[in-house]
C-alpha positions in Angstrom: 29.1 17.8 -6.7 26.9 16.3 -4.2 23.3 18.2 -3.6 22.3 18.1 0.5 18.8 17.0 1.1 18.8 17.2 5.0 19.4 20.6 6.9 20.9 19.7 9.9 19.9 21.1 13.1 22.1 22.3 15.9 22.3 19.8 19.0 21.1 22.9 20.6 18.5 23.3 18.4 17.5 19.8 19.1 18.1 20.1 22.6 15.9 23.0 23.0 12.8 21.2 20.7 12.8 18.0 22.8 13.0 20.2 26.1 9.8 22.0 25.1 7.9 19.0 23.8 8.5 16.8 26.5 6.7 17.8 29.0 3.4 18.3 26.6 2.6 14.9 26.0 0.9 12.4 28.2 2.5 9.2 28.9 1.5 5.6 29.4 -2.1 4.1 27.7 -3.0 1.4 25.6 -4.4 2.0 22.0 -7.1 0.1 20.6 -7.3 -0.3 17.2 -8.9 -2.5 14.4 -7.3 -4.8 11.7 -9.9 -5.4 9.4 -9.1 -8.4 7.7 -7.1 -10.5 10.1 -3.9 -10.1 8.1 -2.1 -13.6 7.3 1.7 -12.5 8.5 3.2 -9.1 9.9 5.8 -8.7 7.8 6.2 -6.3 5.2 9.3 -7.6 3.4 6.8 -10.7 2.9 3.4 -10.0 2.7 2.4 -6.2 1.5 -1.4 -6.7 2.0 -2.9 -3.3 3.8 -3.3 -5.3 6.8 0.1 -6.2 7.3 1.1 -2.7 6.4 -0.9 -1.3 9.3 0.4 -3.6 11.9 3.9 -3.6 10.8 4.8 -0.3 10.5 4.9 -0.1 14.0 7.6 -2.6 14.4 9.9 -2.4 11.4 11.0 1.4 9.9 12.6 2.1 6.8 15.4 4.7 6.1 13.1 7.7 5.3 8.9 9.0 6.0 7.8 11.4 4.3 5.4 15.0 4.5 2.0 14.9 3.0 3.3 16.7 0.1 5.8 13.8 -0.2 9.0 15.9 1.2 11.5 13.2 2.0 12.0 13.0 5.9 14.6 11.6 8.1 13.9 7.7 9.1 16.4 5.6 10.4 18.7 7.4 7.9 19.6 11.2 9.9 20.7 12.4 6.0 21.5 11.7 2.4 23.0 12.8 -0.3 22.1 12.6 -4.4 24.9 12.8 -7.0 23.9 15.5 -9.7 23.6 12.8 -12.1 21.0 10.6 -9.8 22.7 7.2 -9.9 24.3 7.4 -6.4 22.4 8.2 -3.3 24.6 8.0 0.4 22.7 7.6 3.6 23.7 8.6 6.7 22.1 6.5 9.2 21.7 7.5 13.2 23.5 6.3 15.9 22.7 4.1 18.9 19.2 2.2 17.0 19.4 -1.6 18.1 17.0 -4.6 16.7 14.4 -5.4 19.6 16.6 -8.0 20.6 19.4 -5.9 21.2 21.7 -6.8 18.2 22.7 -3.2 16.6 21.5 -1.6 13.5 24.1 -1.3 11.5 24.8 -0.3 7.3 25.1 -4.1 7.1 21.1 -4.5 7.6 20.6 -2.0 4.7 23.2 -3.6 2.3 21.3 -7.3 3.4 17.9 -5.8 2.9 18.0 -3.7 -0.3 20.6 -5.9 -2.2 19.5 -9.6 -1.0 16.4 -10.1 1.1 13.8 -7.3 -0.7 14.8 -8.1 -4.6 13.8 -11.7 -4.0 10.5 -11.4 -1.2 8.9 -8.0 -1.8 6.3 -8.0 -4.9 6.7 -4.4 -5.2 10.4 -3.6 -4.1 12.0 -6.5 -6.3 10.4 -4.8 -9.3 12.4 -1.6 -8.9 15.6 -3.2 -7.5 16.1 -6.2 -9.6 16.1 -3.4 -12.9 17.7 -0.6 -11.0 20.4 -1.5 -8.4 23.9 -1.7 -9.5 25.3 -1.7 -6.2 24.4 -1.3 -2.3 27.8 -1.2 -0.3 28.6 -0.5 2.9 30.9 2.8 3.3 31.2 2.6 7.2 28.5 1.4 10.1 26.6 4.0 9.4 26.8 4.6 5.9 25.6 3.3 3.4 26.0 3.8 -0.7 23.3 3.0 -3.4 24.2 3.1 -7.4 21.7 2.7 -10.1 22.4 1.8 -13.3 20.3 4.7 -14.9 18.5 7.4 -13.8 15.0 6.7 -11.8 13.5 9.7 -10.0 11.2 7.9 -8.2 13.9 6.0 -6.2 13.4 8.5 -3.2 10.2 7.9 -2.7 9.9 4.5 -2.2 12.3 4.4 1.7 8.8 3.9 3.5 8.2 1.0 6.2 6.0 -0.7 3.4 8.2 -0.4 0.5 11.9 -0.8 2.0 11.1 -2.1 5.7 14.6 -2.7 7.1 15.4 -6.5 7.8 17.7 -7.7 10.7 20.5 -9.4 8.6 21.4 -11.7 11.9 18.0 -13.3 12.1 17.5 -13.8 8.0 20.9 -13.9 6.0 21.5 -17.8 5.2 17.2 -18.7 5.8 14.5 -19.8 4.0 13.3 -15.9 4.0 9.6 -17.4 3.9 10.5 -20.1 6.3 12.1 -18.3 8.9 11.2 -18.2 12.4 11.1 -14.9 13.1 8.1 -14.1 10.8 6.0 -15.4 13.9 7.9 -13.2 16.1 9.1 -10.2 14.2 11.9 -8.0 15.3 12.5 -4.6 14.0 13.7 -1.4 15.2 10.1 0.5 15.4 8.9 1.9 18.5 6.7 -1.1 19.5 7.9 -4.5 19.8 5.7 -8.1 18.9 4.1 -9.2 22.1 1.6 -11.5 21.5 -1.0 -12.6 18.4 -4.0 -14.3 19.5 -5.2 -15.3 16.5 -9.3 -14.1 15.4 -9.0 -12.0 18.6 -6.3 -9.5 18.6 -2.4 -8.5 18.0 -0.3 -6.9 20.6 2.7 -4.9 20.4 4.3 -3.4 23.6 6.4 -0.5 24.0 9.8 -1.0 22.9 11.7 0.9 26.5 14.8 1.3 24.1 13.9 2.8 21.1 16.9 5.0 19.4 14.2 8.1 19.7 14.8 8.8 23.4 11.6 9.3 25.4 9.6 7.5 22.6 7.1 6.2 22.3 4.4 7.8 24.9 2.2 4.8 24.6 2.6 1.7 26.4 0.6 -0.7 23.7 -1.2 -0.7 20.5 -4.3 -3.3 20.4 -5.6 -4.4 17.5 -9.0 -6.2 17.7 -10.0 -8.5 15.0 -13.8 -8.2 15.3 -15.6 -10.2 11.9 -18.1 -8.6 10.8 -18.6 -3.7 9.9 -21.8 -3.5 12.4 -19.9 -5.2 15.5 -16.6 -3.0 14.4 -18.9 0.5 14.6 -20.5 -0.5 17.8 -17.0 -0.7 19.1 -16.0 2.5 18.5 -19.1 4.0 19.1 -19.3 2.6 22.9 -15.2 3.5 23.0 -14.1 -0.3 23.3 -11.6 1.1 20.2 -10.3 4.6 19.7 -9.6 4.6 16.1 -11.2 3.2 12.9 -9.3 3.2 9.6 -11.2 3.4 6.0 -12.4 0.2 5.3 -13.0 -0.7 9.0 -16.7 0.1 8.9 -19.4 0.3 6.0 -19.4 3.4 4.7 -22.8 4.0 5.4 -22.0 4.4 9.4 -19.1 7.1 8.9 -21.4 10.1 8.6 -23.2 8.7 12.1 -20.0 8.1 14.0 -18.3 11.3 12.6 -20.8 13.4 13.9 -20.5 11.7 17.7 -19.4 14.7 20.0 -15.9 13.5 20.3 -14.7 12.5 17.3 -12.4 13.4 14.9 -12.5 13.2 11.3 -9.4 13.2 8.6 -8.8 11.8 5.1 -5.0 13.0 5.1 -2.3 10.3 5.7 -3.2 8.8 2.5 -1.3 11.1 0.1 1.3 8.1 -0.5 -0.9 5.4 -1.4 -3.5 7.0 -3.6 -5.7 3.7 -3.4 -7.6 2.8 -6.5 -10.1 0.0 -6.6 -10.6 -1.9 -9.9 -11.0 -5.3 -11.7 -8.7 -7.8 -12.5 -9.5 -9.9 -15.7 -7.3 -12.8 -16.0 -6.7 -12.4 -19.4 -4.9 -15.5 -20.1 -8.0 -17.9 -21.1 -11.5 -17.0 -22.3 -13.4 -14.9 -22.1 -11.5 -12.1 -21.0 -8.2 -12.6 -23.2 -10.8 -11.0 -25.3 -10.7 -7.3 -25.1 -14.1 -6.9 -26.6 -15.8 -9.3 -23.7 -13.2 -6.8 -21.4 -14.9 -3.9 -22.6 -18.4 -5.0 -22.3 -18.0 -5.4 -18.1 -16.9 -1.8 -18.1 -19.3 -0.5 -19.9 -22.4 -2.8 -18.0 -21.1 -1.4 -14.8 -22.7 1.5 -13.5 -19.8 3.1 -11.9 -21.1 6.6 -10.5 -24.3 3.9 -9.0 -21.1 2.2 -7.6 -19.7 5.1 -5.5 -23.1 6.6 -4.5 -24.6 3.7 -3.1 -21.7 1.1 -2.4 -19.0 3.4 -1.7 -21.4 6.0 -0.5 -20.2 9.3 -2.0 -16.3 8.1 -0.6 -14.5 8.4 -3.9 -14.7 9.4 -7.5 -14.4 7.8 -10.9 -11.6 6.5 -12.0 -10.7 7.8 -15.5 -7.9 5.1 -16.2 -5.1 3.1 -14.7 -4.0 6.6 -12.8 -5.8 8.0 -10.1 -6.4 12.0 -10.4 -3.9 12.6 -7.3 -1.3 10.3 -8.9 1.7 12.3 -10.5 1.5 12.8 -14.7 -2.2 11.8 -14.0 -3.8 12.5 -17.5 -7.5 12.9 -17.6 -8.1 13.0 -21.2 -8.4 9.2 -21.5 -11.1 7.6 -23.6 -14.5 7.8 -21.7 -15.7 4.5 -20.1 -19.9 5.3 -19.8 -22.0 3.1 -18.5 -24.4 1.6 -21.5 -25.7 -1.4 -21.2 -27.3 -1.9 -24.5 -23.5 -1.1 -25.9 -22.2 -3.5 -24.0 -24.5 -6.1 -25.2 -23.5 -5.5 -28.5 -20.2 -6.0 -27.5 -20.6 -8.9 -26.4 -21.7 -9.8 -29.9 -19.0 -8.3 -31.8 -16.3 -10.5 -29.5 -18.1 -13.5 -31.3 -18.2 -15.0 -27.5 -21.2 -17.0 -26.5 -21.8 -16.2 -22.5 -24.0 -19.1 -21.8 -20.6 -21.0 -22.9 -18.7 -19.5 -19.8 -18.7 -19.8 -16.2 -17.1 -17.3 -14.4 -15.0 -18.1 -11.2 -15.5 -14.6 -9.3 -13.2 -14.7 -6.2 -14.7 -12.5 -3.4 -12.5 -10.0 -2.0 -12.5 -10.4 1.8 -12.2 -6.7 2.4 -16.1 -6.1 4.6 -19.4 -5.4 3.5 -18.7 -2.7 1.1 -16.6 -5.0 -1.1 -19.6 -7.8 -0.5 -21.9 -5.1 -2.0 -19.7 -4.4 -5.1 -19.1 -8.5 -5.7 -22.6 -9.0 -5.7 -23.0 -6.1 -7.6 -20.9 -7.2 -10.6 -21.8 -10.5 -10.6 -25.4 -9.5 -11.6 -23.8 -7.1 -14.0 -21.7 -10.2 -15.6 -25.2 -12.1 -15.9 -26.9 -9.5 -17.5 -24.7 -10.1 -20.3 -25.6 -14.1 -19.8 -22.9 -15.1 -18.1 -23.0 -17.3 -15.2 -21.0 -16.4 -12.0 -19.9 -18.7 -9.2 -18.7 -16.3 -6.3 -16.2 -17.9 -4.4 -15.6 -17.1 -0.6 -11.5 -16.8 0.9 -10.5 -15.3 3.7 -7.5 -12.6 3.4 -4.5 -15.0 2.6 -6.8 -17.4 0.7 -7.3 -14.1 -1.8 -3.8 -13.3 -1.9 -2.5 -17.0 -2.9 -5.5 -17.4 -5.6 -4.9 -14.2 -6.8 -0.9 -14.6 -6.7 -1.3 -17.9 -8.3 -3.8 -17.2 -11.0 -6.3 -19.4 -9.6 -9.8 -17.2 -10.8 -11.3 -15.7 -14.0 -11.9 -12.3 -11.9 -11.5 -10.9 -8.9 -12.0 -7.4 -7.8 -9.1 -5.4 -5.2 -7.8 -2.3 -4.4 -4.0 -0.8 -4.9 -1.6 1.9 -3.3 -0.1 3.6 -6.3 2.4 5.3 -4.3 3.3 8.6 -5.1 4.9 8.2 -8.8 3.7 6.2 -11.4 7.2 4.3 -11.6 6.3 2.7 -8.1 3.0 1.9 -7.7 1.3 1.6 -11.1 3.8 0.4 -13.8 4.2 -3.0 -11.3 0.9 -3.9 -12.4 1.1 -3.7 -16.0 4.7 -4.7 -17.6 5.6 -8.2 -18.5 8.8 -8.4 -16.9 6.0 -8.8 -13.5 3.8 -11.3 -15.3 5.2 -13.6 -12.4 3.5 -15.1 -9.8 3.5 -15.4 -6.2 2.3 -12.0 -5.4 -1.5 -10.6 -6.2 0.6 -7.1 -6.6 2.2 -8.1 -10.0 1.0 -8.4 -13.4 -1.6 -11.1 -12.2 -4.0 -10.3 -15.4 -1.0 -11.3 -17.9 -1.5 -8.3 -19.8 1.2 -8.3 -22.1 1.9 -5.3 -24.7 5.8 -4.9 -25.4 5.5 -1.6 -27.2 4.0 -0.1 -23.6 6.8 -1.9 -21.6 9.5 0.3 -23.4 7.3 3.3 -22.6 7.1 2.5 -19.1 10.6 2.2 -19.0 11.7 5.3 -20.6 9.2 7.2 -18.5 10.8 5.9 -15.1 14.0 7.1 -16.0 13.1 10.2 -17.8 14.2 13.0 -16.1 12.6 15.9 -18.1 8.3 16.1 -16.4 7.0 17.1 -19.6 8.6 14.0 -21.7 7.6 11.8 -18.4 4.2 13.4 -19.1 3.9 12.4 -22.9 4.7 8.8 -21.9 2.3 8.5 -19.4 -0.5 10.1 -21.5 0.3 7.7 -24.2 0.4 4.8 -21.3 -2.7 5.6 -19.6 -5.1 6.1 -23.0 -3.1 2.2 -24.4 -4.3 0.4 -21.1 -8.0 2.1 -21.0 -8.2 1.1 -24.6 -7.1 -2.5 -23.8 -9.3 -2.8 -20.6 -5.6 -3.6 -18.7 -7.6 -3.5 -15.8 -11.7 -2.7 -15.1 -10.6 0.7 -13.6 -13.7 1.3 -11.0 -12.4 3.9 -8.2 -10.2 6.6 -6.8 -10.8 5.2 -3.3 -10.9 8.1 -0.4 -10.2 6.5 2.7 -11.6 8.5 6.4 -10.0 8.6 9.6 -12.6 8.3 12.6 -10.3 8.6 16.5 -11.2 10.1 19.3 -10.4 13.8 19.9 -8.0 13.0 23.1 -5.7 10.9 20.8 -3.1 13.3 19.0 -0.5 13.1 16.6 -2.4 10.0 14.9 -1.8 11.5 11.0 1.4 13.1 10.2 3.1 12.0 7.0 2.1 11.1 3.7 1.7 6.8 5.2 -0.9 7.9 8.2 -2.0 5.0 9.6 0.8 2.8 8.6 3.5 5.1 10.4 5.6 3.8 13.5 2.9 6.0 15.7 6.1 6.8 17.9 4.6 10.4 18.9 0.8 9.2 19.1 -0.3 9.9 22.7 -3.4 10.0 24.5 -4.5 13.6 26.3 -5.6 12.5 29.6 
């Protein structure tokens, strides 16, 4: 028995929906944009830094999107089907899409992707797939069958352009993947197509005139400056030489001004997916944080609510634990984590650790001003507690190798936690991702075996309330053990111009192809 999980319009139906919404939109325009940092590749099979995500998801799709209430929605696959016992999922995928250099999209580009190219490049994906996938076969040129080798609920959710982007087999099978020429000129099936990247200036994409959506997209190019530093980014939009400004684009401090400028819009939806949470990392291999007393003292001489009041200004709340509150089986009965710096003093002392002993190599996160502000924030925190700090300056790939490479004592960073725990969460913690290569793994080397059979009975638990009980019991383990220095749950504003429509629409916002975006003329 097979359960249906796309209703199928009538042609008619479809007919009639494209006649009436055609003639609405205006055509033609450029759309300028910021990417703030410069990202160090556009390709999210390869890098999965929020910069790339952004830019990429314009050029490459995956098989599904999905609603802000994290509906599955048709992607390049038109339909799919579950088996009742959720090992085998058939997608269905639509006619006529080609690569943007013409070659055809095909099943075999889904069987390369999920069962070669992702397992072995993507930090997040090869997680799930290398402990999941039995099998990804090709049925027919347009359909393609995916077994598991137990149950995992959270496999559905995880078909967005950042997660799964779909990889033209005929440019990659048989490369160096990392190597490969056509990471400097990427070629997907998105609505927009790689133009040109002029690098500390701006990226181009162009309108891709045979996208498999016909009349799509309305815009003729996307823009996105580079501009270094948040007051030169708000001037920008505030004088209209860019229509839209992501969170993180600007300080903080300046989205209350520019929000209430006459012609602005303001949204914090298109962020249901990614449920950002900003936080600590300890590398807990080597002293002094392999010590979970020295772990708990930082937390605890870290005034948190200061933090989002005068850093973050009012733009999130406290974290609680490794879960943020909009996370699913979020839990917030986990053991308090106050601010009390005498406490954390004396915790210092109980770890038996001498601070004047340590240096700490504190790698910046090159993230803008607010992230400056929280650096220098916890460095004075660490030196409170006699420690000395050396903050070290990178720029956004610099960060990623260090971090990827273990190469720091602490760092500080933010992560998408992507719907279900099983995706965007458990990645970070379990031992089997203590690898590196990626700052998205296990990059602290936490390491608690008991916890990584909980994680993995909780991902393939089908019963919510025993998936609940194991992430109750996961979430109060890793506050207790300081897994990570748990800070915020991020909430990240929207600023565009109120002639620019259908910017948010699915759970991925910003990061969606932006094939219906058009400007009202």
């Amino acid at each position: 028995m097979k359960i249906k999980h796309w209703l199928k319009l009538t042609v008619g139906a479809l007919a009639m929906a494209h006649a009436l919404g055609a003639g609405a939109q205006t055509r033609g325009g450029t759309l300028s944009m910021i990417v703030q940092p410069e990202p160090p590749i556009i390709v999210t099979a390869i890098n999965q830094q929020a910069p790339t995500q952004f830019v990429a998801g314009k050029i490459y799709e995956s098989l599904l999107t999905y609603s802000h209430d994290l509906k599955p929605q048709p992607g390049l696959a038109k339909s799919w089907d579950m088996s009742a016992d959720g090992l085998t999922y058939t997608f269905h995928l639509n006619e006529g899409v080609t690569w943007h250099d013409g070659k055809p999209f095909t099943a075999d580009d889904v069987v390369f992707s999920m069962g070669d190219m992702l397992p072995k490049t993507h930090a997040r994906a090869r997680v799930i797939l290398n402990k999941y996938l039995e099998s990804v076969k090709k049925v027919d040129d347009l359909t393609v069958e995916i077994k598991l080798k137990a149950s995992f609920p959270a496999f559905i959710l995880m078909f967005e352009p950042g997660f799964a982007p779909m990889m033209p087999k005929h440019l990659y099978e048989g490369t160096d993947y990392l190597k490969n020429p056509a990471n400097q000129n990427p070629v997907g099936t998105g609505p927009f197509k790689f133009k040109e990247w002029k690098r500390g200036e701006y990226i181009k994409l162009e309108r891709n005139p045979n996208y498999w959506k016909e009349g799509k997209p309305y815009l003729d190019a996307l823009i996105f400056n580079i501009i270094p530093d948040s007051a030169s980014r708000a001037v920008a939009f505030e004088q209209g030489t860019v229509n839209v400004l992501r969170g993180g684009d600007i300080d903080n401090v300046d989205v209350k001004r520019l929000r209430s400028l006459p012609d602005v819009e303001y949204t914090t939806q298109g962020w249901e997916m990614f449920s950002p949470q900003a936080y600590l990392i300890f590398n807990m291999r080597k002293p002094p944080f392999d010590n979970i007393k020295v772990r708990q003292a930082v937390m605890t001489a870290l005034n948190r609510q200061m933090i989002i009041n005068n850093i973050f200004f009012g733009l999130g709340k406290l974290s609680t634990g490794p879960f943020v509150a909009t996370e699913m089986f979020y839990d917030a009965n986990t053991p308090a984590i106050e601010f009390d710096l005498k406490k954390a003093k004396a915790l210092i002392k109980e770890s038996g650790v001498n601070p004047a002993d340590h240096t700490i190599r504190m790698l910046a996160f090159p993230y803008g001003s607010t992230w400056e502000r929280l650096d220098e924030y916890t460095k004075q925190s660490l030196e409170q507690l006699g420690f000395k700090v050396n903050l070290e300056s990178t720029d956004a790939g610099g960060w990623a190798s260090r971090t990827g490479n273990w190469d720091f004592d602490l760092t500080t960073t933010y992560a998408y936690q992507y719907g279900d725990p099983a995706l965007g969460v458990e990645r970070l913690y379990i031992e089997a991702n203590n690898v590196k290569g990626s700052p998205f793994a296990n990059v602290q080397g936490y390491i608690n075996p008991e916890l990584d059979k909980a994680w993995t009975a909780a991902a393939s638990e089908v019963d919510p309330a025993k998936r609940q009980e194991l992430y109750t019991q996961i979430q109060t383990k890793l506050v207790e053990d300081m897994g990570n220095g748990f800070l915020v749950d991020m909430e990240f504003p929207t600023l565009y111009r109120k002639n620019i429509k259908n910017l948010v629409k699915t759970a991925i916002g910003l990061n969606d192809t932006f094939d219906d975006v058009y400007i009202e003329k």
